[in-house]
N, CA and C atoms as an extended XYZ file, in Angstrom:
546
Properties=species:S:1:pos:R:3:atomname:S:1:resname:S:1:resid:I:1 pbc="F F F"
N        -5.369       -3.327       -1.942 N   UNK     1
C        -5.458       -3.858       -3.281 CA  UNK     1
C        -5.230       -2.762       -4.318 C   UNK     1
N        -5.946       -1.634       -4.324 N   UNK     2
C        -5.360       -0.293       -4.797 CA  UNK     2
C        -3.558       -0.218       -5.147 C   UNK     2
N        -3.202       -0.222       -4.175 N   UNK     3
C        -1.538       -0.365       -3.724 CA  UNK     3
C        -0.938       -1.621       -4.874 C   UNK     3
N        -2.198       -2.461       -4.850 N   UNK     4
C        -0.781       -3.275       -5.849 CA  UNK     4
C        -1.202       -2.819       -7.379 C   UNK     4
N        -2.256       -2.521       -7.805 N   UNK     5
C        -2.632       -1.969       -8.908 CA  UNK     5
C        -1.073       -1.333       -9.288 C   UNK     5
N        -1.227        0.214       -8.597 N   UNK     6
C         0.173        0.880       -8.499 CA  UNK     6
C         1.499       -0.080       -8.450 C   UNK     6
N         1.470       -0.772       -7.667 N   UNK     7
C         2.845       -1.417       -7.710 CA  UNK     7
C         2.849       -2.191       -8.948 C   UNK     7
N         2.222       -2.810       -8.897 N   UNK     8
C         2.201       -3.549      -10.708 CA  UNK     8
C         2.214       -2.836      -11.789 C   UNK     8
N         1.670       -1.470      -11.661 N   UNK     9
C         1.923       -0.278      -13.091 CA  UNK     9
C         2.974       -0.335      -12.313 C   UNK     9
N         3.871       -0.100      -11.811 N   UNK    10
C         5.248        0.203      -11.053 CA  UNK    10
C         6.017       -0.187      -11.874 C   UNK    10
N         6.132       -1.265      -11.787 N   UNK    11
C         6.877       -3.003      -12.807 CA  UNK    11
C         6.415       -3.480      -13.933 C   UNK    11
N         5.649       -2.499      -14.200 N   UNK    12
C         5.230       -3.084      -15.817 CA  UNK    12
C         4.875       -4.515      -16.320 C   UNK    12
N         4.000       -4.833      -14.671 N   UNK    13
C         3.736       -6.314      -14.855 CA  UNK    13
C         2.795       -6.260      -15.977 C   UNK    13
N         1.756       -5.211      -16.914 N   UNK    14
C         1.177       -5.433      -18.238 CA  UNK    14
C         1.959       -5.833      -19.470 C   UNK    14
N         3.221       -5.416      -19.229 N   UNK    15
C         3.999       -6.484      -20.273 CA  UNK    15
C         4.248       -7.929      -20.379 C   UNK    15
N         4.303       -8.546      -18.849 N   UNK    16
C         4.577       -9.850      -18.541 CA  UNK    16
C         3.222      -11.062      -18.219 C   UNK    16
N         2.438       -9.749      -17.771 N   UNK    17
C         1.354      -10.947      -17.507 CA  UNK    17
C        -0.047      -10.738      -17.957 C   UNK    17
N        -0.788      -11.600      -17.768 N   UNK    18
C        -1.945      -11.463      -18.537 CA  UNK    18
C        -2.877      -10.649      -17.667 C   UNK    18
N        -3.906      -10.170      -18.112 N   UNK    19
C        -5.041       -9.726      -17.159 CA  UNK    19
C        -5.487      -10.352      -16.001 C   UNK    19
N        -6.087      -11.412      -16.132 N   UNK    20
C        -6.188      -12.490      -15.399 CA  UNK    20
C        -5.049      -12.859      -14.306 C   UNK    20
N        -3.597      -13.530      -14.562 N   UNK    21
C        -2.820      -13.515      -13.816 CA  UNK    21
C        -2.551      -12.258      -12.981 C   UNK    21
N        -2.533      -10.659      -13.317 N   UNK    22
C        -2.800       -9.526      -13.054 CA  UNK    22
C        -3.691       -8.940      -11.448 C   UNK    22
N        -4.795       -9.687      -11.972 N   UNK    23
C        -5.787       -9.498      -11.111 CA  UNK    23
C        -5.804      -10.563       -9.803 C   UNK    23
N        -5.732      -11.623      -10.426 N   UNK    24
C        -5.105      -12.811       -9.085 CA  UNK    24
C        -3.974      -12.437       -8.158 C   UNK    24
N        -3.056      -11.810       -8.852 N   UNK    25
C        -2.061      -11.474       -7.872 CA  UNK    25
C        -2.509       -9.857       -7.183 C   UNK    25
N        -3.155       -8.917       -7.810 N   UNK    26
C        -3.599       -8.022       -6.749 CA  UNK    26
C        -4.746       -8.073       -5.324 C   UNK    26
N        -5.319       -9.351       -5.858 N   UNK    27
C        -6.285       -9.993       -5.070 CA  UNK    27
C        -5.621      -10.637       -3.694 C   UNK    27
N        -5.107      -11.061       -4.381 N   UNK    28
C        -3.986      -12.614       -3.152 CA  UNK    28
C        -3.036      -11.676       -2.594 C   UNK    28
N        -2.159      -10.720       -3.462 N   UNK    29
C        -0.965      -10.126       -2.385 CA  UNK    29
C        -1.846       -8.799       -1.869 C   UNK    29
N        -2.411       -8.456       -2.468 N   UNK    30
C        -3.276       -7.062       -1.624 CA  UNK    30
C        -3.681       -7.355       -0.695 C   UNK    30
N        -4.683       -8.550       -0.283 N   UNK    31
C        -4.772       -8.792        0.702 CA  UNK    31
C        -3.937       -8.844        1.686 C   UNK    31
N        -3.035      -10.313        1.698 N   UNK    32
C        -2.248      -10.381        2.644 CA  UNK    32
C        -0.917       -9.358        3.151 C   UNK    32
N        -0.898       -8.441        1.839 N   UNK    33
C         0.263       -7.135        2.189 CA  UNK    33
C        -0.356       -6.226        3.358 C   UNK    33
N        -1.810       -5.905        2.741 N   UNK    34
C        -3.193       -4.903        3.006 CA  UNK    34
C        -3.446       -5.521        4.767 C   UNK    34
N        -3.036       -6.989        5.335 N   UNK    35
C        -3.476       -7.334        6.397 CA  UNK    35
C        -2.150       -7.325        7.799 C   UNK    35
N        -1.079       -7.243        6.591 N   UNK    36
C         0.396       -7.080        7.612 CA  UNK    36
C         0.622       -5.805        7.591 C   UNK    36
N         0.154       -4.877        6.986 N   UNK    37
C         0.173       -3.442        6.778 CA  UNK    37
C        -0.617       -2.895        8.161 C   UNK    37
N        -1.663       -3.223        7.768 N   UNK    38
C        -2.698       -2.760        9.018 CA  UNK    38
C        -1.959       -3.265       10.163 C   UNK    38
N        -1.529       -4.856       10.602 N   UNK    39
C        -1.260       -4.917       12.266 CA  UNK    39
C        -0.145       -4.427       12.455 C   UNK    39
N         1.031       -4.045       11.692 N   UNK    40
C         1.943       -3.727       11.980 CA  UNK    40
C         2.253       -2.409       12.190 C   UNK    40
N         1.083       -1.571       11.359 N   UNK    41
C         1.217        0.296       11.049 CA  UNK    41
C         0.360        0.530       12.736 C   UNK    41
N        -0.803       -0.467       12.978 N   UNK    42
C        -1.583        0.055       14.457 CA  UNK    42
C        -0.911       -0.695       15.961 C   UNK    42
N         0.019       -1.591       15.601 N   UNK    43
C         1.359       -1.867       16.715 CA  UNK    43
C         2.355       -0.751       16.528 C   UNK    43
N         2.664        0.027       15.894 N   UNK    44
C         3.656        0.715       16.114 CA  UNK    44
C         3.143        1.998       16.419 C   UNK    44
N         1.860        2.685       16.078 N   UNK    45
C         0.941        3.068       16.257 CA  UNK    45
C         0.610        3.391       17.829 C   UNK    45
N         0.306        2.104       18.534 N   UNK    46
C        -0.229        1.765       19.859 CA  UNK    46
C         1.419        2.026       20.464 C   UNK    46
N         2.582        1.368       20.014 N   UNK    47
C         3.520        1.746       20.995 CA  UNK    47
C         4.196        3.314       20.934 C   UNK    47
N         3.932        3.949       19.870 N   UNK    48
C         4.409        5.015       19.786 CA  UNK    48
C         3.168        6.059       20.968 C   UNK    48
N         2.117        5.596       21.044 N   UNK    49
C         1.334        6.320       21.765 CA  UNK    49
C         1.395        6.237       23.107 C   UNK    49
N         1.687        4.662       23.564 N   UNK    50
C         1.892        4.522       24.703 CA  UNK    50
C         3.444        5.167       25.277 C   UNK    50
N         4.212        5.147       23.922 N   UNK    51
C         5.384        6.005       24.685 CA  UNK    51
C         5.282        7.484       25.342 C   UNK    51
N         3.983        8.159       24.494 N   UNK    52
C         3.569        9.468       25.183 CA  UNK    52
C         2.449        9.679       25.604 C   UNK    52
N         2.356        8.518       26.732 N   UNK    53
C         1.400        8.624       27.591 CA  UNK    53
C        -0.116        8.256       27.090 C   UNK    53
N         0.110        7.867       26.316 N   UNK    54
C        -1.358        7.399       25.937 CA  UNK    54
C        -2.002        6.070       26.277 C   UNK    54
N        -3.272        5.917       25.877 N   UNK    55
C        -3.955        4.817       26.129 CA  UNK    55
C        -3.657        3.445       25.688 C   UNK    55
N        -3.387        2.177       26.316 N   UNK    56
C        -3.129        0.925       25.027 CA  UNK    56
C        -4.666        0.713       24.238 C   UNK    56
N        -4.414        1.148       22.730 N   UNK    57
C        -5.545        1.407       21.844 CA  UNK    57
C        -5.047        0.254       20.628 C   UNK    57
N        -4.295       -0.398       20.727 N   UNK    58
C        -3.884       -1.530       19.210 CA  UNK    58
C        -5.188       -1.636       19.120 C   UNK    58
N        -5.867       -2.226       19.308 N   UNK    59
C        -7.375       -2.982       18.507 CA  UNK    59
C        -8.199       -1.551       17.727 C   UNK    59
N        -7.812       -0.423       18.328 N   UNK    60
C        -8.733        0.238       18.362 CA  UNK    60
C        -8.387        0.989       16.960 C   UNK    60
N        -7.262        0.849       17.379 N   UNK    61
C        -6.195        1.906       16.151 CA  UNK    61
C        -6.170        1.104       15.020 C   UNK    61
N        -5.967       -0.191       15.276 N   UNK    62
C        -6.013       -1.355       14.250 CA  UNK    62
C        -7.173       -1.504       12.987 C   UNK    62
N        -8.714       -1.342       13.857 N   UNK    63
C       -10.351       -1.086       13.191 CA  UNK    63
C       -10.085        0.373       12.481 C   UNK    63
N        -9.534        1.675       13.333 N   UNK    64
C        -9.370        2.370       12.720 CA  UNK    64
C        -9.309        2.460       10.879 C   UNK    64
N        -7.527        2.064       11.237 N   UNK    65
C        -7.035        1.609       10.073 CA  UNK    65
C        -8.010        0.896        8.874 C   UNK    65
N        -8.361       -0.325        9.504 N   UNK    66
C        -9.567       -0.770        8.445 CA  UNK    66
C       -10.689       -0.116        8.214 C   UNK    66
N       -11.216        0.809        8.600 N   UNK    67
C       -12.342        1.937        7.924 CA  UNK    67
C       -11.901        2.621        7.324 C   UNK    67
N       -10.277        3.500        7.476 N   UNK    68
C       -10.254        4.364        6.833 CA  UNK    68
C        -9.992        4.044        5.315 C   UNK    68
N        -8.999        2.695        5.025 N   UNK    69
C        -9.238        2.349        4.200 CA  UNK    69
C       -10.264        1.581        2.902 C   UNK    69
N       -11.586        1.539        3.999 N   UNK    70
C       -12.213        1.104        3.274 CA  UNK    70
C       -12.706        1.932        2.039 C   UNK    70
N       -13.225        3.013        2.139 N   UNK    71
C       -13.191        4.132        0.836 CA  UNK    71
C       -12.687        3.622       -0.534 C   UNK    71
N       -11.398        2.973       -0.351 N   UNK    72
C       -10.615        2.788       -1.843 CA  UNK    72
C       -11.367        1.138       -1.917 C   UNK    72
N       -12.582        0.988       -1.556 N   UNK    73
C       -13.236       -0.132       -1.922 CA  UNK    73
C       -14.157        0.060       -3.067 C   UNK    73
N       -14.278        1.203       -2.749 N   UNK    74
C       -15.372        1.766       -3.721 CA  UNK    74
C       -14.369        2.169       -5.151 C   UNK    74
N       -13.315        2.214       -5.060 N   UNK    75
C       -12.836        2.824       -6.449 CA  UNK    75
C       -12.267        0.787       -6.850 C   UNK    75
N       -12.055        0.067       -6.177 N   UNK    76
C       -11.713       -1.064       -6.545 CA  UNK    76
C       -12.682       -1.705       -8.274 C   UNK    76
N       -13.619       -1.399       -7.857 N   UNK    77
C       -14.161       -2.312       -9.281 CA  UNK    77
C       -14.484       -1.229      -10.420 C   UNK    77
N       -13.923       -0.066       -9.886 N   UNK    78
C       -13.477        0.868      -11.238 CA  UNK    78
C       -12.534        0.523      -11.689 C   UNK    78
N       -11.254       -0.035      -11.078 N   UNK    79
C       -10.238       -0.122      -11.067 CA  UNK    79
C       -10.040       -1.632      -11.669 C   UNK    79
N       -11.272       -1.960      -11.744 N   UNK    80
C       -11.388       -3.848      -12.232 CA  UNK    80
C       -11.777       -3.100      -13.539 C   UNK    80
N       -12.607       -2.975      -13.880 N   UNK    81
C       -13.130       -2.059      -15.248 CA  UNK    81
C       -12.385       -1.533      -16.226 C   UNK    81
N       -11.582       -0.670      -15.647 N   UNK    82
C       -10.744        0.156      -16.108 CA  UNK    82
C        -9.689       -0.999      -16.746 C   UNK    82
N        -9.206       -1.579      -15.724 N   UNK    83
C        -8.256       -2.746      -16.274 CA  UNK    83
C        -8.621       -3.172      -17.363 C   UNK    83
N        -9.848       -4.367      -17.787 N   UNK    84
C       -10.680       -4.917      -18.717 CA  UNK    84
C       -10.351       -3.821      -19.669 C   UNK    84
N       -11.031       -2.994      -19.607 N   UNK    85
C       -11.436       -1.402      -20.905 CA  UNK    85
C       -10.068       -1.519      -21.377 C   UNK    85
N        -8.940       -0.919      -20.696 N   UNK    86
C        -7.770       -0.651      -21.315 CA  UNK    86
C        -6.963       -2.064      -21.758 C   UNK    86
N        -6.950       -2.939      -20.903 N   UNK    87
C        -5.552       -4.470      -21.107 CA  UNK    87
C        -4.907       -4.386      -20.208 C   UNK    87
N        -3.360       -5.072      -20.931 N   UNK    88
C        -2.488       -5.217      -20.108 CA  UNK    88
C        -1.889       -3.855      -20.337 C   UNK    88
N        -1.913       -3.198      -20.737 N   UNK    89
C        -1.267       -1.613      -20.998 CA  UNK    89
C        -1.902       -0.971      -19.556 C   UNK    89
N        -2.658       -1.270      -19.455 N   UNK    90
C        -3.243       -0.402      -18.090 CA  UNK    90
C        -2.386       -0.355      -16.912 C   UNK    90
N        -1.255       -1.800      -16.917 N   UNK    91
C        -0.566       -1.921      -15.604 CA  UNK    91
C         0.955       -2.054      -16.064 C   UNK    91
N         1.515       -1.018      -17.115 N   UNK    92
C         2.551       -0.304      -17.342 CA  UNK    92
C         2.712        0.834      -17.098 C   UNK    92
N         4.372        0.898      -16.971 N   UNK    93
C         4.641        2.836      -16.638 CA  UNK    93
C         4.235        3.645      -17.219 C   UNK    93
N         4.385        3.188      -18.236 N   UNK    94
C         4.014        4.319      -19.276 CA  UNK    94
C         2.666        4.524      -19.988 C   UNK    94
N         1.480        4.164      -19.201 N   UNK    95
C         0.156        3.791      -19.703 CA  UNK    95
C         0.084        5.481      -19.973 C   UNK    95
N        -0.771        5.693      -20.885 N   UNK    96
C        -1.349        6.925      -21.221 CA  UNK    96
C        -2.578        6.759      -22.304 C   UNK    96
N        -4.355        7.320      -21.424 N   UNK    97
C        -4.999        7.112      -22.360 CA  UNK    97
C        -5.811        7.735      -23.219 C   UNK    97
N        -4.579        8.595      -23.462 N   UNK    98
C        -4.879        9.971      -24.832 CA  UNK    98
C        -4.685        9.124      -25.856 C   UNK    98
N        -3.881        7.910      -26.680 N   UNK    99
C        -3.059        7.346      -28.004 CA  UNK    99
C        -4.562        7.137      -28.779 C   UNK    99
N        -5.560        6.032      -27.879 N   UNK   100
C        -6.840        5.621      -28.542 CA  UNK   100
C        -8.043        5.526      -28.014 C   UNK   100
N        -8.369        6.277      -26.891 N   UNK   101
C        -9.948        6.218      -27.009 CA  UNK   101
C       -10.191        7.852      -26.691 C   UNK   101
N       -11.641        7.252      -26.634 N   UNK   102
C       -12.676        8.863      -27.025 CA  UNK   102
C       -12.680        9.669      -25.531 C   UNK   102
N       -12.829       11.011      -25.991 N   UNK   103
C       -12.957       12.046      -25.062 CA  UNK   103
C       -13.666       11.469      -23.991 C   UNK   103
N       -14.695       10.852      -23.855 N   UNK   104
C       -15.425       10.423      -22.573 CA  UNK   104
C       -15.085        9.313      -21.435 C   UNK   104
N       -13.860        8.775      -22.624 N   UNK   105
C       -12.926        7.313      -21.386 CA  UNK   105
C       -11.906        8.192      -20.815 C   UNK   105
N       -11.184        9.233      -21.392 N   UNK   106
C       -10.435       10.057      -20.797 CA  UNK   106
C       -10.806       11.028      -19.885 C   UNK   106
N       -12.056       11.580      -20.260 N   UNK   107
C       -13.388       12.230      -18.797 CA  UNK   107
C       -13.159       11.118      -17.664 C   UNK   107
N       -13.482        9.919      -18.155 N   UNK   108
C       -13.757        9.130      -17.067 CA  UNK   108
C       -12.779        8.643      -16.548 C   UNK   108
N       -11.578        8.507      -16.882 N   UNK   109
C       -10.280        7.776      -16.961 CA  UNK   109
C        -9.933        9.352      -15.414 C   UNK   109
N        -9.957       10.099      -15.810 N   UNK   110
C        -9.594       11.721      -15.032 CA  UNK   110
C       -10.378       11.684      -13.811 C   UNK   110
N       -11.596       11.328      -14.065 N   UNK   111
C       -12.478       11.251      -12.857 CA  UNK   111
C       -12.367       10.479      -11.690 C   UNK   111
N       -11.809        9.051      -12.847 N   UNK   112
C       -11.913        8.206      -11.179 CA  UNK   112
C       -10.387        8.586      -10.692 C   UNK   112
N        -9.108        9.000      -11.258 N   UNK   113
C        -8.099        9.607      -10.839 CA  UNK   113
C        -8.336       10.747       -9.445 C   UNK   113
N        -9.207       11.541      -10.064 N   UNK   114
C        -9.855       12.606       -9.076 CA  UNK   114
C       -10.121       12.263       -7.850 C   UNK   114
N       -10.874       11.276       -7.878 N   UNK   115
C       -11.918       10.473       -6.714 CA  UNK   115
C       -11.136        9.731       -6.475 C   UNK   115
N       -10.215        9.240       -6.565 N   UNK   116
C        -8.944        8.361       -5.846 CA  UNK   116
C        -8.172        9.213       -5.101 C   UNK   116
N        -7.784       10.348       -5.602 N   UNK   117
C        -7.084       11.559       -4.569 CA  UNK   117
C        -7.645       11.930       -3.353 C   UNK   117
N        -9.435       12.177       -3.591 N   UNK   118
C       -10.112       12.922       -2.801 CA  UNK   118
C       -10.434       11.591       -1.559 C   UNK   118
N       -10.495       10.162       -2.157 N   UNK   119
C       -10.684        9.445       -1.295 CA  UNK   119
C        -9.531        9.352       -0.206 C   UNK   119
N        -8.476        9.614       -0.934 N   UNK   120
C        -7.471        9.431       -0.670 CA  UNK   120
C        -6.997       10.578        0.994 C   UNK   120
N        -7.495       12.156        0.496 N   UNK   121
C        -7.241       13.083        1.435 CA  UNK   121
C        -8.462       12.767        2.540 C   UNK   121
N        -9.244       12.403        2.446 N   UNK   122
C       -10.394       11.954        3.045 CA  UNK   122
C       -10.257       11.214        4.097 C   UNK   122
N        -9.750       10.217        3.721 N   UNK   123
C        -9.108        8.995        4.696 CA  UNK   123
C        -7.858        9.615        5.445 C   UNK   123
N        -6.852       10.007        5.225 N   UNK   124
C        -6.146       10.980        6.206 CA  UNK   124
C        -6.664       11.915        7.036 C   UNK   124
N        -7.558       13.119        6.538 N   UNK   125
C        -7.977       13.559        7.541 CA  UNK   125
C        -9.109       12.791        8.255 C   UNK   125
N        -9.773       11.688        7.936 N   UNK   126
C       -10.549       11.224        8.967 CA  UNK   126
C        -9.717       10.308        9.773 C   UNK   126
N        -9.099        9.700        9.662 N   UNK   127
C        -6.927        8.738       10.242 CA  UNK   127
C        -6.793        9.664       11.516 C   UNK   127
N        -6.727       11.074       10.740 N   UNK   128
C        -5.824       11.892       12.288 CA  UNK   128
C        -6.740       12.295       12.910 C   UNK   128
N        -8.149       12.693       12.501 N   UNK   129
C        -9.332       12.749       13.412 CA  UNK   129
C        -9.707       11.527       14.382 C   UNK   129
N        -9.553       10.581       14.146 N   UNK   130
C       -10.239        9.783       15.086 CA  UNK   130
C        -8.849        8.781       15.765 C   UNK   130
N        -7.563        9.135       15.093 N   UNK   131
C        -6.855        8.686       16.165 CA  UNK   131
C        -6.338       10.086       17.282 C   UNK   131
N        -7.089       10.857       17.209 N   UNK   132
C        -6.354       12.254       18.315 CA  UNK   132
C        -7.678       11.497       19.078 C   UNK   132
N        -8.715       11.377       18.767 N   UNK   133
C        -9.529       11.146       19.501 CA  UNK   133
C        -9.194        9.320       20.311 C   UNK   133
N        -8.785        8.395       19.721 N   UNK   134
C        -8.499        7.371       20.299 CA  UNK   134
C        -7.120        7.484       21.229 C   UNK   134
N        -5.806        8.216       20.798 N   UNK   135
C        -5.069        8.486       21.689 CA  UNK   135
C        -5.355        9.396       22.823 C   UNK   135
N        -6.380        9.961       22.484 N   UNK   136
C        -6.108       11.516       23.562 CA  UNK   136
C        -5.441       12.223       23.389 C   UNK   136
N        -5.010       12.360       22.112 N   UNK   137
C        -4.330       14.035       22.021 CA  UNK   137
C        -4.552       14.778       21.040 C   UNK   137
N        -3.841       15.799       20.707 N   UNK   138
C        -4.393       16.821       19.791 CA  UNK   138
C        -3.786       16.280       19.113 C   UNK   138
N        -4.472       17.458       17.558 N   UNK   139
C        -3.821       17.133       15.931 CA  UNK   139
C        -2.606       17.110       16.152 C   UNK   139
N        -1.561       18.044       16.528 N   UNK   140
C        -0.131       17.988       16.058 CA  UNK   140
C         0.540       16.951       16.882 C   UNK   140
N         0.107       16.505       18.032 N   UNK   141
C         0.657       15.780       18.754 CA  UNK   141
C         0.171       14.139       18.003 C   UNK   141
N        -0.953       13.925       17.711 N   UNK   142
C        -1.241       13.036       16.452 CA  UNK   142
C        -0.749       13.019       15.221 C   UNK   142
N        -0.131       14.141       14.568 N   UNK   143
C         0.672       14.312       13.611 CA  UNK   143
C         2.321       13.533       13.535 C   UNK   143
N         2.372       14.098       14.745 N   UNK   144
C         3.525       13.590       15.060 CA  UNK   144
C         3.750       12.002       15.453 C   UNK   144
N         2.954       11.800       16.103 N   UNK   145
C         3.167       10.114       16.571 CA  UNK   145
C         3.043        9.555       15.187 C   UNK   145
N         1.981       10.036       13.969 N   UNK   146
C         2.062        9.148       12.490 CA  UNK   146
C         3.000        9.206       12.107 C   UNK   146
N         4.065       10.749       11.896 N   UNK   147
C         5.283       10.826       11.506 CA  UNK   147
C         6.625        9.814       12.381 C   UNK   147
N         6.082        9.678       13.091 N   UNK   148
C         7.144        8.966       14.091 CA  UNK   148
C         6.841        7.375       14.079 C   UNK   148
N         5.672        6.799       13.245 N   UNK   149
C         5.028        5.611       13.394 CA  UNK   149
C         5.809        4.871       11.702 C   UNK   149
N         5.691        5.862       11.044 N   UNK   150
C         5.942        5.641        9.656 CA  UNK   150
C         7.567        5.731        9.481 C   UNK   150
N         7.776        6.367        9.991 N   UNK   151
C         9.614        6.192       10.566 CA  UNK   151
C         9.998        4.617       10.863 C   UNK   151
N         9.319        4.573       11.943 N   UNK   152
C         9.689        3.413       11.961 CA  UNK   152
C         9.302        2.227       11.052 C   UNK   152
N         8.590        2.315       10.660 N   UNK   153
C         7.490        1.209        9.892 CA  UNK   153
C         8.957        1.523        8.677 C   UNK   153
N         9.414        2.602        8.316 N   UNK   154
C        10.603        2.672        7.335 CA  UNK   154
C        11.629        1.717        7.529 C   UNK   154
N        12.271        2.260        8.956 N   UNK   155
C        13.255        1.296        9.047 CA  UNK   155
C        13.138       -0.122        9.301 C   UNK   155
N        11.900       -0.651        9.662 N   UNK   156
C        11.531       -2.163        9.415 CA  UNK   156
C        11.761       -2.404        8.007 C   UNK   156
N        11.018       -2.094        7.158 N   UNK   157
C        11.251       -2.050        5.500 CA  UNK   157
C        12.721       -2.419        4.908 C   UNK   157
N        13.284       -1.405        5.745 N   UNK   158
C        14.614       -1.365        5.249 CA  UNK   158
C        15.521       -2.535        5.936 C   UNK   158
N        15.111       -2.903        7.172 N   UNK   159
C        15.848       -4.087        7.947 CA  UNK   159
C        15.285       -5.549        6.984 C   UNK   159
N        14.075       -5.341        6.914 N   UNK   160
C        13.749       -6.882        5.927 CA  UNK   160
C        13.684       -6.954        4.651 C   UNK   160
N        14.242       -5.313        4.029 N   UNK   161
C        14.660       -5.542        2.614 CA  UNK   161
C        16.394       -5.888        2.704 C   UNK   161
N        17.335       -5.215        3.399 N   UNK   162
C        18.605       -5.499        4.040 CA  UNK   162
C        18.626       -6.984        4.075 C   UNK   162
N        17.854       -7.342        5.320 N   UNK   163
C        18.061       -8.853        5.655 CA  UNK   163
C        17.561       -9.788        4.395 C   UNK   163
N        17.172       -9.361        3.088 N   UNK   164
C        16.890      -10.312        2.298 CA  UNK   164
C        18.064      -10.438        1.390 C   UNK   164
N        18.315       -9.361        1.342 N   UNK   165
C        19.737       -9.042        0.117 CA  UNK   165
C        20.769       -9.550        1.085 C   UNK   165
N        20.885       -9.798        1.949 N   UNK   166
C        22.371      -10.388        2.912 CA  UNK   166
C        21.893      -11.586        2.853 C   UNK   166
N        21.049      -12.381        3.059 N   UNK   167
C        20.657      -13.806        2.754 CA  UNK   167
C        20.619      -14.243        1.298 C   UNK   167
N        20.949      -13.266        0.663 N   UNK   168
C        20.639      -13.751       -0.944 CA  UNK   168
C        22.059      -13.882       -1.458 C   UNK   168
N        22.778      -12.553       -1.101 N   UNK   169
C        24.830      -12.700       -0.744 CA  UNK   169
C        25.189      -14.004       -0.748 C   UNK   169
N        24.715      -14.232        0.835 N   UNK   170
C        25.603      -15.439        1.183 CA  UNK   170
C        25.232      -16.928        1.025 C   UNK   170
N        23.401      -16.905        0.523 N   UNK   171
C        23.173      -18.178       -0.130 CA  UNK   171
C        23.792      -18.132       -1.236 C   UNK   171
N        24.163      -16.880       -2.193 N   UNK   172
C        25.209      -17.074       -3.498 CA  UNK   172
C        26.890      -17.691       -3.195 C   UNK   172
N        26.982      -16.868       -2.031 N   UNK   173
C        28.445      -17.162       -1.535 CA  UNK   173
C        28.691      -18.936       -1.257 C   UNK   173
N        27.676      -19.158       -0.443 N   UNK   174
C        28.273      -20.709        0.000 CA  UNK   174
C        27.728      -21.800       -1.405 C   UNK   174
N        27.115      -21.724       -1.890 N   UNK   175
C        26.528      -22.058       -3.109 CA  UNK   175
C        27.885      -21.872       -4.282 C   UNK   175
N        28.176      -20.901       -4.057 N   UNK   176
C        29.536      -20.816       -5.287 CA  UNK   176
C        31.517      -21.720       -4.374 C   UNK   176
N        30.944      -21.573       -2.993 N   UNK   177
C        32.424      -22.083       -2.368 CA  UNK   177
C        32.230      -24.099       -2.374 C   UNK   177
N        30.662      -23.951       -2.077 N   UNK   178
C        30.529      -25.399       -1.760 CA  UNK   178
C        30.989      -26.180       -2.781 C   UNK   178
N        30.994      -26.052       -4.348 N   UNK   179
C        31.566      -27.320       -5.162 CA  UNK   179
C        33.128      -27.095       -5.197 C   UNK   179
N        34.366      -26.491       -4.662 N   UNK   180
C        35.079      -26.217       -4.493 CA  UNK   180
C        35.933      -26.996       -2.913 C   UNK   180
N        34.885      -26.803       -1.901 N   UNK   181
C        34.959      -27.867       -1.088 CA  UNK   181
C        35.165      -29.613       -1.215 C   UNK   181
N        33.836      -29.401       -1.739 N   UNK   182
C        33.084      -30.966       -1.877 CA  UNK   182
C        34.139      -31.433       -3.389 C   UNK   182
């Protein structure tokens, strides 16, 4: 849910939508992004491990995943707050909140920034700690299977962003030949 915050400052959905609409959609797609994220990052995960000899751990790697992220639960209803405090400006590119409030929303505005990083390095190194320990292998050899997990998890991305733009082509294509036919 964090993730769509960002993706919505991404797109400057604070220009288009309201707070409310805002928050419904980080709720509804965070979730269900936040739940295909997880089985799909600890399946590729589990097969990249089993390719080097490791244990079949999906479930294990899977729970993983959901603890480590839990942390950015705790910055979530800062992140509800923060929204409210600032508007819809909060979930534009260009938010910056030096223009109008006081030294102490910008303390605080910095802080929970801070504590989003630190949660952030936190959850990685506890990720590669307890999956060396669920695969059986060391850090770099755990390093590597994430680097090699996220690779792929790339080129999926890229096959079902591909396969959407080639379905979007040629529903334009037959869509523009069909009254020409008919």
């Amino acid at each position: 849910m964090i993730t769509m915050f960002q993706v919505l400052s991404y797109r400057n959905a604070g220009d288009n939508y309201s707070i409310l609409e805002s928050l419904l959609c980080i709720i509804f797609f965070g979730t269900i992004i936040g739940v295909i994220y997880v089985s799909v990052l600890s399946w590729i995960l589990s097969v990249v491990g089993k390719d080097v000899n490791s244990v079949d751990s999906s479930g294990a790697i899977r729970t993983l995943l959901t603890w480590t992220n839990f942390p950015y639960l705790i910055i979530l209803p800062v992140q509800i707050i923060l929204l409210f405090y600032f508007g819809e400006s909060y979930l534009t590119n260009n938010f910056s909140p030096d223009g109008y409030f006081s030294d102490g929303i910008i303390l605080f505005y910095g802080a929970v920034s801070v504590a989003s990083l630190i949660l952030w390095i936190w959850g990685v190194v506890v990720f590669i700690l307890a999956l060396s320990e669920i695969q059986k292998f060391g850090i770099l050899k755990t390093i590597m299977s994430i680097l090699v997990a996220y690779v792929f998890l790339l080129i999926i991305m890229v096959f079902c962003v591909a396969s959407v733009l080639v379905v979007k082509v040629l529903f334009k294509f037959v869509t523009g030949i069909l009254p020409d036919v008919f």
